[in-house]
C-alpha positions in Angstrom: 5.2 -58.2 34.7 1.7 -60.0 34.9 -0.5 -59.5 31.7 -2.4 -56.1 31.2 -6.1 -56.2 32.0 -6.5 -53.1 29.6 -4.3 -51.5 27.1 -4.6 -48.2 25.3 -3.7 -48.4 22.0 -2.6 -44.5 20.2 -3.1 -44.7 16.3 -3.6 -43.1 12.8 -7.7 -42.0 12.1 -6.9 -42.0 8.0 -7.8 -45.0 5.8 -5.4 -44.0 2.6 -2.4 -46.0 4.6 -0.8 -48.9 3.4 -2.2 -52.1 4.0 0.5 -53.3 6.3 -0.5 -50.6 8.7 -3.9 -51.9 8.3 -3.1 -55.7 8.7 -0.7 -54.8 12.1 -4.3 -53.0 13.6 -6.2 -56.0 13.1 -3.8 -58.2 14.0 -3.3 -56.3 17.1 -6.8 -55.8 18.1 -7.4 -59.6 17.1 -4.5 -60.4 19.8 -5.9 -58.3 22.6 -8.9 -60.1 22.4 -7.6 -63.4 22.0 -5.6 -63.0 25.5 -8.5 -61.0 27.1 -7.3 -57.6 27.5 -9.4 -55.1 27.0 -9.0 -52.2 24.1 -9.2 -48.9 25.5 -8.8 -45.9 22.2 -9.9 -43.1 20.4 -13.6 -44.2 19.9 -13.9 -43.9 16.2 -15.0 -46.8 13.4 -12.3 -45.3 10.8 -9.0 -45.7 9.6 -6.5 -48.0 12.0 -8.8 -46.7 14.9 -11.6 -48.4 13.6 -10.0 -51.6 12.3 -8.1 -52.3 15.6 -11.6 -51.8 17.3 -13.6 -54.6 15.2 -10.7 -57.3 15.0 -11.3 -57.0 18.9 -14.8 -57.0 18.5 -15.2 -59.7 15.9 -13.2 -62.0 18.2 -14.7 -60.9 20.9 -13.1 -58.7 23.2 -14.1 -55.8 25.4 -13.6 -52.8 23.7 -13.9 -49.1 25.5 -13.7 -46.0 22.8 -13.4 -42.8 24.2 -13.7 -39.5 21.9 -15.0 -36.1 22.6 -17.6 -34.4 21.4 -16.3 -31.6 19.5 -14.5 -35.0 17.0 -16.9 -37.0 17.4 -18.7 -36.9 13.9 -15.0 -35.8 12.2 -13.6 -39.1 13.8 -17.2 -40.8 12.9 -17.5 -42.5 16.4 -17.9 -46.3 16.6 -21.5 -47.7 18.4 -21.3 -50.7 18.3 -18.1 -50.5 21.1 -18.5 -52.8 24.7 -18.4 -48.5 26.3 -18.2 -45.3 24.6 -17.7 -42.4 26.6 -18.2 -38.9 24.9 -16.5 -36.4 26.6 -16.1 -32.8 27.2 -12.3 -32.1 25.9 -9.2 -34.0 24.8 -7.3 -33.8 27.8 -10.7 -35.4 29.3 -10.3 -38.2 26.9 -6.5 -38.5 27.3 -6.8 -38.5 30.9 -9.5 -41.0 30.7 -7.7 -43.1 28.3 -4.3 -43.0 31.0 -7.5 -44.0 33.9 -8.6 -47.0 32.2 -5.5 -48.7 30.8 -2.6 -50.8 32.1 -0.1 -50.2 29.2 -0.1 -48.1 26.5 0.7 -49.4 22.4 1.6 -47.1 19.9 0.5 -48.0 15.9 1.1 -45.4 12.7 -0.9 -42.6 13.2 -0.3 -38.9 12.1 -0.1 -35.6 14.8 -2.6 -36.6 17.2 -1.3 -39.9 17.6 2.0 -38.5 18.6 0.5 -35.7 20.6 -1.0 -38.9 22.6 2.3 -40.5 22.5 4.6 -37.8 24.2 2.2 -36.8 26.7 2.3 -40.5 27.9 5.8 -40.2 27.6 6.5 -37.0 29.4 4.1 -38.3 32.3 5.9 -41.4 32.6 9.5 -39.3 32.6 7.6 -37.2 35.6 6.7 -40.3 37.4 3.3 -39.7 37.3 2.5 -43.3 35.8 4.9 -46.3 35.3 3.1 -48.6 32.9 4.5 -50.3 30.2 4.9 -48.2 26.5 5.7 -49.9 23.5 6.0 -48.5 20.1 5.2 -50.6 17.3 7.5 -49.6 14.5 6.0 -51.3 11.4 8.4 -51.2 8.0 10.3 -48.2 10.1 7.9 -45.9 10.2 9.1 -44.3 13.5 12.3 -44.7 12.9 12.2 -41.2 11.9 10.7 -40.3 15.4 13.5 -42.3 17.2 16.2 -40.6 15.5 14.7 -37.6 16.7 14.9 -39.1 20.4 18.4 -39.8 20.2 19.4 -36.7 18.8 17.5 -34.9 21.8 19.8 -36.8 24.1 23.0 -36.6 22.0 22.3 -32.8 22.3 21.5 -32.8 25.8 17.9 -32.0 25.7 17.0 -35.6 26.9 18.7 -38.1 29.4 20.2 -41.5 28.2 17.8 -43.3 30.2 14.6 -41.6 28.7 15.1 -44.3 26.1 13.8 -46.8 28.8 10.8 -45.3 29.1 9.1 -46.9 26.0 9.8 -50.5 23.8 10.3 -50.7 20.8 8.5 -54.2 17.9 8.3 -54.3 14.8 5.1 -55.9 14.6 2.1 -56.7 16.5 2.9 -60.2 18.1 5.9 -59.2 19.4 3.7 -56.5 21.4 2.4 -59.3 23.8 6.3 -60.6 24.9 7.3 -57.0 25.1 4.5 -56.4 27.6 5.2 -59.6 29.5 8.9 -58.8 29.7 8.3 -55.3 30.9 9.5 -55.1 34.6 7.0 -54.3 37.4 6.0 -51.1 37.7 8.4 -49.6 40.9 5.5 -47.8 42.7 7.8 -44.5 43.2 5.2 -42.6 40.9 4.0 -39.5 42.5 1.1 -39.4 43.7 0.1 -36.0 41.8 -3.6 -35.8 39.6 -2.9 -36.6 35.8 
């Protein structure tokens, strides 16, 4: 697959994380901006949210945060961002976010984080969309969440194959090869609104 032009990158709003979580979102925003692809998220200046957003910034990438209005000062928005769009709900935002983006990456991040994270799976399981979806599962901390997977298709709840929707690093550099790596998208999604 050619390189993204945008990716949307899912993760945690809460600053009392462990620094490795911390370094992965900089390092992560820093390499986005380093290969000129553009950070599409959450639109807020805290926690991993807000330190993926100004490692892209501070080496100076585009950067589009998107957060509605009724978060917006819980989620303390960022303004100093390339675009922010305030918006009317969170399924305008998530919609927006699945718009603007060519991939998606997932960092540590609590219940809205994986709220974000299935929808973009279940979507991508419908055929609605058929970009790329990596996980990034730093010192295991989804490993929890992919045992979880597996056991929904052990029990039959969940198809072998819906383990090929997503990838899954352990850090942040190996994001970019997982991206390049992904196959083409086939174009059989359906054509239905998001």
């Amino acid at each position: 697959m050619k390189a993204p032009k945008s990716v949307c990158v899912y993760c945690g709003s809460s600053s009392r994380v462990a620094d490795l979580h911390k370094d992965t979102a900089h390092a992560l925003g820093e390499g986005l901006a380093r290969r000129d692809i553009q950070l599409v998220y959450g639109g807020g200046r805290v926690g991993l949210m807000g330190i993926v957003a100004d490692a892209a910034l501070g080496a100076g990438g585009s950067v589009v945060g998107i957060i509605p209005e009724h978060i917006q000062s819980a989620e303390v928005e960022h303004t100093g961002l390339t675009e922010l769009h305030v918006v009317d709900s969170m399924h305008t935002r998530k919609r927006m976010m699945m718009e603007r983006s060519d991939a998606f990456v997932v960092l540590p991040g609590g219940l809205g984080t994986m709220d974000e994270t299935f929808e973009v799976l279940t979507w991508k399981q419908l055929r609605l969309h058929d970009k790329p979806i990596v996980i990034v599962d730093v010192d295991g901390y989804w490993r929890p969440l992919l045992g979880l997977i597996d056991h929904m298709i052990a029990q039959g709840f969940a198809q072998t194959g819906h383990r090929a929707l997503f990838t899954v690093v352990n850090e942040a550099d190996e994001v970019f090869d997982a991206l390049e790596h992904e196959p083409e998208p086939s174009l059989r999604t359906r054509t239905q609104k998001l």
